[in-house]
KEKEBA-250730 format. One line per field, with one value per residue (C-alpha): z, y, x; residue number from 1. Coordinates in pm, 1 decimal, padded with zeros to 6 digits, always signed. Layout:
<pts>
w <- [Z, ...]
v <- [Y, ...]
u <- [X, ...]
k <- [NUM, ...]
</pts>
This chain:
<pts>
w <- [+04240.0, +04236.6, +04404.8, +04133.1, +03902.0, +04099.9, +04078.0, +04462.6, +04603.0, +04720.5, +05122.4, +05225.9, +04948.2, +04667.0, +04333.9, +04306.5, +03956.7, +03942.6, +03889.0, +03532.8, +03487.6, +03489.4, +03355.6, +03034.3, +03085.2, +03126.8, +02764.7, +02619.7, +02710.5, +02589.9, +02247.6, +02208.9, +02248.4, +01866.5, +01746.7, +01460.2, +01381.3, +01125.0, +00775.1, +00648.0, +00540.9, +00137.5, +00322.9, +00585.2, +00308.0, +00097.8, +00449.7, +00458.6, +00042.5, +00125.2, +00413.1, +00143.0, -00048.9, +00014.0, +00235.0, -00097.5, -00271.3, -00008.9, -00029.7, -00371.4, -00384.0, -00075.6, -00312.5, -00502.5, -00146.8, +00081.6, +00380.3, +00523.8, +00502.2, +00840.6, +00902.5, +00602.2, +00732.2, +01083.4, +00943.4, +00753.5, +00986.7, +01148.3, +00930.2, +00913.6, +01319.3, +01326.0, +00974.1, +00896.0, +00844.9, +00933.8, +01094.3, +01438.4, +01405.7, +01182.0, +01423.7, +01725.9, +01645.3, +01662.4, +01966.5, +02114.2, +01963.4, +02191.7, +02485.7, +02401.8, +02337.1, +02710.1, +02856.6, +02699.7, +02794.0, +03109.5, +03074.9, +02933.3, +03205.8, +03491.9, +03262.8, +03272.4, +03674.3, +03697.7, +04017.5, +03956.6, +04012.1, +03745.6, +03523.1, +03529.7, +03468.8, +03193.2, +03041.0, +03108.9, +02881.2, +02598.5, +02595.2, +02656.4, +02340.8, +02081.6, +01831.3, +01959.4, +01997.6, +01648.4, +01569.9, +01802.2, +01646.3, +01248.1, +01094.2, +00964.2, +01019.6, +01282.7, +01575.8, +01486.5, +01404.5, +01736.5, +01902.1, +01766.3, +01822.3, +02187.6, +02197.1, +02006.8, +02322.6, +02556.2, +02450.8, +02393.5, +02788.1, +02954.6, +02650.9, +02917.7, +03149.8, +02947.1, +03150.9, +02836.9, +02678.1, +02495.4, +02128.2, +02252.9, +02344.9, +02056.2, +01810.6, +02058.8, +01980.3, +01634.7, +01574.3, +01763.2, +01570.3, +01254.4, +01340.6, +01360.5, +01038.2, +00818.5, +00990.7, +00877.2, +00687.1, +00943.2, +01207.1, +01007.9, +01183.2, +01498.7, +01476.7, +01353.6, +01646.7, +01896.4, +01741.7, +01759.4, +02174.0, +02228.2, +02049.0, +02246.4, +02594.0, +02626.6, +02721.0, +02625.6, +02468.4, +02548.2, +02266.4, +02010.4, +02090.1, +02018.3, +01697.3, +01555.1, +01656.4, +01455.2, +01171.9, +01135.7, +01207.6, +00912.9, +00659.6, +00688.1]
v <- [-02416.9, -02240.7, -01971.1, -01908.7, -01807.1, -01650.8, -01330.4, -01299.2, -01230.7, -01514.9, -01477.4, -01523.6, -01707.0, -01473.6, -01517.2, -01147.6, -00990.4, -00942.9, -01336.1, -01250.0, -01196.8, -01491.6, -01683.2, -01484.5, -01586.5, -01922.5, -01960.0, -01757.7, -01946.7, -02294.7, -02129.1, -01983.7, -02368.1, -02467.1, -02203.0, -02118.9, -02503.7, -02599.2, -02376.4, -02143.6, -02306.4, -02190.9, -01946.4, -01803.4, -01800.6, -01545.5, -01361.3, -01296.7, -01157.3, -00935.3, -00826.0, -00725.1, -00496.2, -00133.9, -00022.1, +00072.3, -00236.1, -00443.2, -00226.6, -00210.1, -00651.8, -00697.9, -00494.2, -00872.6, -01062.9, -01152.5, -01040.5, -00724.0, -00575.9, -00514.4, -00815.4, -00779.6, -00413.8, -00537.0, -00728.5, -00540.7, -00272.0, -00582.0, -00639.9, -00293.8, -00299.4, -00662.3, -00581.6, -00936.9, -01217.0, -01573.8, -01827.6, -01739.4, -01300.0, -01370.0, -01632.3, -01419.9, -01142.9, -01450.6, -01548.9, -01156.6, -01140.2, -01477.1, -01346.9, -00987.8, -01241.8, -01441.2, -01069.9, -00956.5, -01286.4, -01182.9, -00877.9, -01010.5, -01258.9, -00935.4, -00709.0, -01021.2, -01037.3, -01317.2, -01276.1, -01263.2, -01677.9, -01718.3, -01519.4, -01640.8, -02022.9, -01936.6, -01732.3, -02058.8, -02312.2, -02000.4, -02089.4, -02450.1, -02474.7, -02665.8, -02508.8, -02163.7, -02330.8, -02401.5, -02046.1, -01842.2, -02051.3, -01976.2, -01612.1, -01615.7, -01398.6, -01580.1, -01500.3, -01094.8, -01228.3, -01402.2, -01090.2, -00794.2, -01010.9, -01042.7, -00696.7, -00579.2, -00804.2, -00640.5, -00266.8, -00448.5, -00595.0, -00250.4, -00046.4, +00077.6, +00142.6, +00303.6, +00586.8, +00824.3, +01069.7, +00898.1, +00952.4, +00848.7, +00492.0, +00464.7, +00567.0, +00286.8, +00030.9, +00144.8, +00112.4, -00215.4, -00396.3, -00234.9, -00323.1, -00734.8, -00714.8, -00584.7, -00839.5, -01183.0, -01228.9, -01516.2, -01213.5, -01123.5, -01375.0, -01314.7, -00914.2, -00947.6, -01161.4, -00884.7, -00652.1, -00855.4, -00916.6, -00590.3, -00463.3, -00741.8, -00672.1, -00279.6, -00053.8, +00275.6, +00529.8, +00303.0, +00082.9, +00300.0, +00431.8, +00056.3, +00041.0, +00348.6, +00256.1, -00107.2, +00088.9, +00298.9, -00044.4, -00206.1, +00072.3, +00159.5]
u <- [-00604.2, -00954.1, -00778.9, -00503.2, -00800.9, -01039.2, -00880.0, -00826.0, -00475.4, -00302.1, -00199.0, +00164.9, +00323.2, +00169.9, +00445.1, +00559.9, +00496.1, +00804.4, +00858.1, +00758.6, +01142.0, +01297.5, +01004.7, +01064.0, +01432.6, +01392.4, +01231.3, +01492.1, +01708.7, +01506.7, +01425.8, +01757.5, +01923.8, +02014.9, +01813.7, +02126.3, +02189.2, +01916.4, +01963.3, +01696.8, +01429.5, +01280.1, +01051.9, +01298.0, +01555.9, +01300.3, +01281.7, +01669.7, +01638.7, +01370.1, +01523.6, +01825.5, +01560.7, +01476.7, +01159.1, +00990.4, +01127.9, +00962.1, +00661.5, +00608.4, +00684.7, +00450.9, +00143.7, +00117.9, +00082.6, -00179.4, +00046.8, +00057.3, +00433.1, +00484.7, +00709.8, +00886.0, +00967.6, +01072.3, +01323.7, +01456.9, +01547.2, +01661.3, +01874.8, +02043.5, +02099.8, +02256.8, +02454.1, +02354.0, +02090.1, +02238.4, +02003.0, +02049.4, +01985.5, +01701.1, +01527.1, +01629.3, +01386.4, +01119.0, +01225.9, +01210.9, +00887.4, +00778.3, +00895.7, +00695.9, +00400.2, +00402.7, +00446.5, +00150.8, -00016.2, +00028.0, -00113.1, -00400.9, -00457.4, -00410.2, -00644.2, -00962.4, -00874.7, -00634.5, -00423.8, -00045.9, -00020.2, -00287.0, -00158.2, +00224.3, +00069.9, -00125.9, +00171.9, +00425.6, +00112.6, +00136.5, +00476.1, +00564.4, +00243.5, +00465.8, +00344.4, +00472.7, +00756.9, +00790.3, +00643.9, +00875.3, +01227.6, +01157.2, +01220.2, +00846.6, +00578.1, +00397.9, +00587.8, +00470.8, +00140.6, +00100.3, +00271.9, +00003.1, -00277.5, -00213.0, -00145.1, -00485.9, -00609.8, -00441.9, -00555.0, -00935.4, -00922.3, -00860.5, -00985.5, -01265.1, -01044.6, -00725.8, -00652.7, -00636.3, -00849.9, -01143.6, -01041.8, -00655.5, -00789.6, -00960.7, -00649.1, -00488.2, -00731.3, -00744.3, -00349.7, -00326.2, -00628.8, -00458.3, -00120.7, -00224.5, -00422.8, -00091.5, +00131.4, -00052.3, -00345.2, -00461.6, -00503.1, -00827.3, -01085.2, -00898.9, -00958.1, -01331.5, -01367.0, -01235.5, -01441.7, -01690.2, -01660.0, -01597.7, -01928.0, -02106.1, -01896.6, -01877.8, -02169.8, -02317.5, -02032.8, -01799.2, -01915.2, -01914.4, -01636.0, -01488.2, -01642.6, -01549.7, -01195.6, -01263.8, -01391.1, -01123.9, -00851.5, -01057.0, -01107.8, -00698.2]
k <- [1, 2, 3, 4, 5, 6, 7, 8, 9, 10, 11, 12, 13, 14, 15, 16, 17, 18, 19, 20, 21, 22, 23, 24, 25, 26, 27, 28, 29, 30, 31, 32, 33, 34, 35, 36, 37, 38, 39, 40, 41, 42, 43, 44, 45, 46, 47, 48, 49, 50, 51, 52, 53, 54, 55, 56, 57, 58, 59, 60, 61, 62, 63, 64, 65, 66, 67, 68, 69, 70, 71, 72, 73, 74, 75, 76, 77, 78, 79, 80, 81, 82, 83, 84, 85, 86, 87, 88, 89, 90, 91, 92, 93, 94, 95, 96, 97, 98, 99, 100, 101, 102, 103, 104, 105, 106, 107, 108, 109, 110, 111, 112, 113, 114, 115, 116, 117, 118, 119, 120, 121, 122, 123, 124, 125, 126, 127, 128, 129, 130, 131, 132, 133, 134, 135, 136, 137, 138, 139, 140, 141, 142, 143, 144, 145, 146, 147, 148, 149, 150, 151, 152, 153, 154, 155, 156, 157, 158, 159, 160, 161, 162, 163, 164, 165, 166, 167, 168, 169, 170, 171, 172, 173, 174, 175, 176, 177, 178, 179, 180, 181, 182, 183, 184, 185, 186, 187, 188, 189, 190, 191, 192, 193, 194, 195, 196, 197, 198, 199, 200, 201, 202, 203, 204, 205, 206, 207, 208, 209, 210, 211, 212, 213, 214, 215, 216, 217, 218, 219, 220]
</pts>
C-alpha cells in the first residue's frame, strides 16, 4: 500500500493509465441506473424553465442571485442540442460532469506525484463518496461546481510547470479560478483557499505570477 502513494512506479503489475477508461465507465454506468425514474425535484424543475429562457433572459434573471450563471448557461445550450429537458437529459449532463470530475481527480493525484495505482484509487473514493453520488444524479449546479473546482486544482498543481508561455499559464489559472467562482457561490472559500496555497507553495516569479492570475480571477 505505501507503495501506491509514494509516487514510485509500481514493477510488473503497474495498472496502465489507460485503466482510467473503464473506471470512468463503470460509474456511468452506476449513476446512469434509474437516473430518469424520480421527477424533477422544485429546484431541478426551475433548472428545466430557465433552461427555456434566452442567454440574456437567463443573464439578466441570474443579476438577482447569488450564483454565478454559468450553469444556468450550460444548460441551456443543453437544452438546444438534446431539443429537450426530461429527467434523464437534464441529469445526464450531471452525470458527464462527474465523470469529467474523477478524470480530473486523477489528474490531480498524477500532478502532486501519485503513481498511476494511487491515483486511480483515490479517483474510485471521489466517486463511490455518496454524496457525489447524490451531487452527480440531480440537474443542479453542484456537479459543475465540483467539476471547475477540480479543474482550478488541476491548472494550480502543474501551474509551475504548464509548459506555456508565462502570461498563458497565468490567463489559464486566471480562467479556471474564475470559471469555479461564476458556477456556485460555495466555490468562493474553496478558490481563496487555492490562492491561498499557491501564494504559500510557489517561489520567486512564479508566485507572483499566481497572484496576479488570482487577482485578475477575483476582480472579473
Amino acid at each position: 500500500m505505501a507503495s501506491i502513494f509514494s509516487g514510485q512506479r509500481l514493477t510488473r503489475w503497474a495498472p496502465s493509465r489507460w485503466l482510467l477508461i473503464p473506471l470512468l465507465l463503470i460509474f456511468v454506468a452506476a449513476w446512469c441506473h434509474n437516473l430518469g425514474l424520480d421527477g424533477f425535484t422544485s429546484d431541478e424543475a426551475a433548472t428545466g424553465l430557465m433552461a427555456d429562457m434566452s442567454m440574456g433572459g437567463i443573464y439578466r434573471q441570474n443579476q438577482d442571485s447569488p450564483h454565478g450563471p454559468v450553469y444556468n448557461l450550460t444548460m441551456r445550450t443543453w437544452r438546444l442540442a438534446t431539443g429537450s429537458v426530461n429527467e434523464f437529459t437534464a441529469r445526464y449532463l450531471s452525470v458527464l460532469l462527474g465523470v469529467l470530475l474523477l478524470a480530473l481527480v486523477y489528474s490531480c493525484g498524477r500532478g502532486l506525484g501519485l503513481n498511476t495505482a494511487g491515483a486511480l484509487v483515490v479517483a474510485a473514493l471521489v466517486g463511490i463518496n455518496p454524496q457525489i453520488t447524490v451531487h452527480v444524479r440531480e440537474a443542479r449546479p453542484y456537479a459543475p461546481m465540483l467539476a471547475t473546482m477540480a479543474l482550478a486544482t488541476a491548472v494550480a498543481v502543474r501551474f509551475d510547470r504548464l509548459k506555456l508561455r508565462p502570461w498563458l499559464g497565468a490567463a489559464l489559472a486566471a480562467a479556471t479560478s474564475l470559471l469555479a467562482l461564476l458556477t456556485h457561490y460555495f466555490a468562493i472559500p474553496f478558490v481563496a483557499t487555492l490562492g491561498l496555497w499557491g501564494f504559500i507553495y510557489f517561489r520567486g516569479r512564479t508566485r507572483w505570477r499566481w497572484v496576479a492570475s488570482q487577482a485578475v480571477a477575483w476582480g472579473a
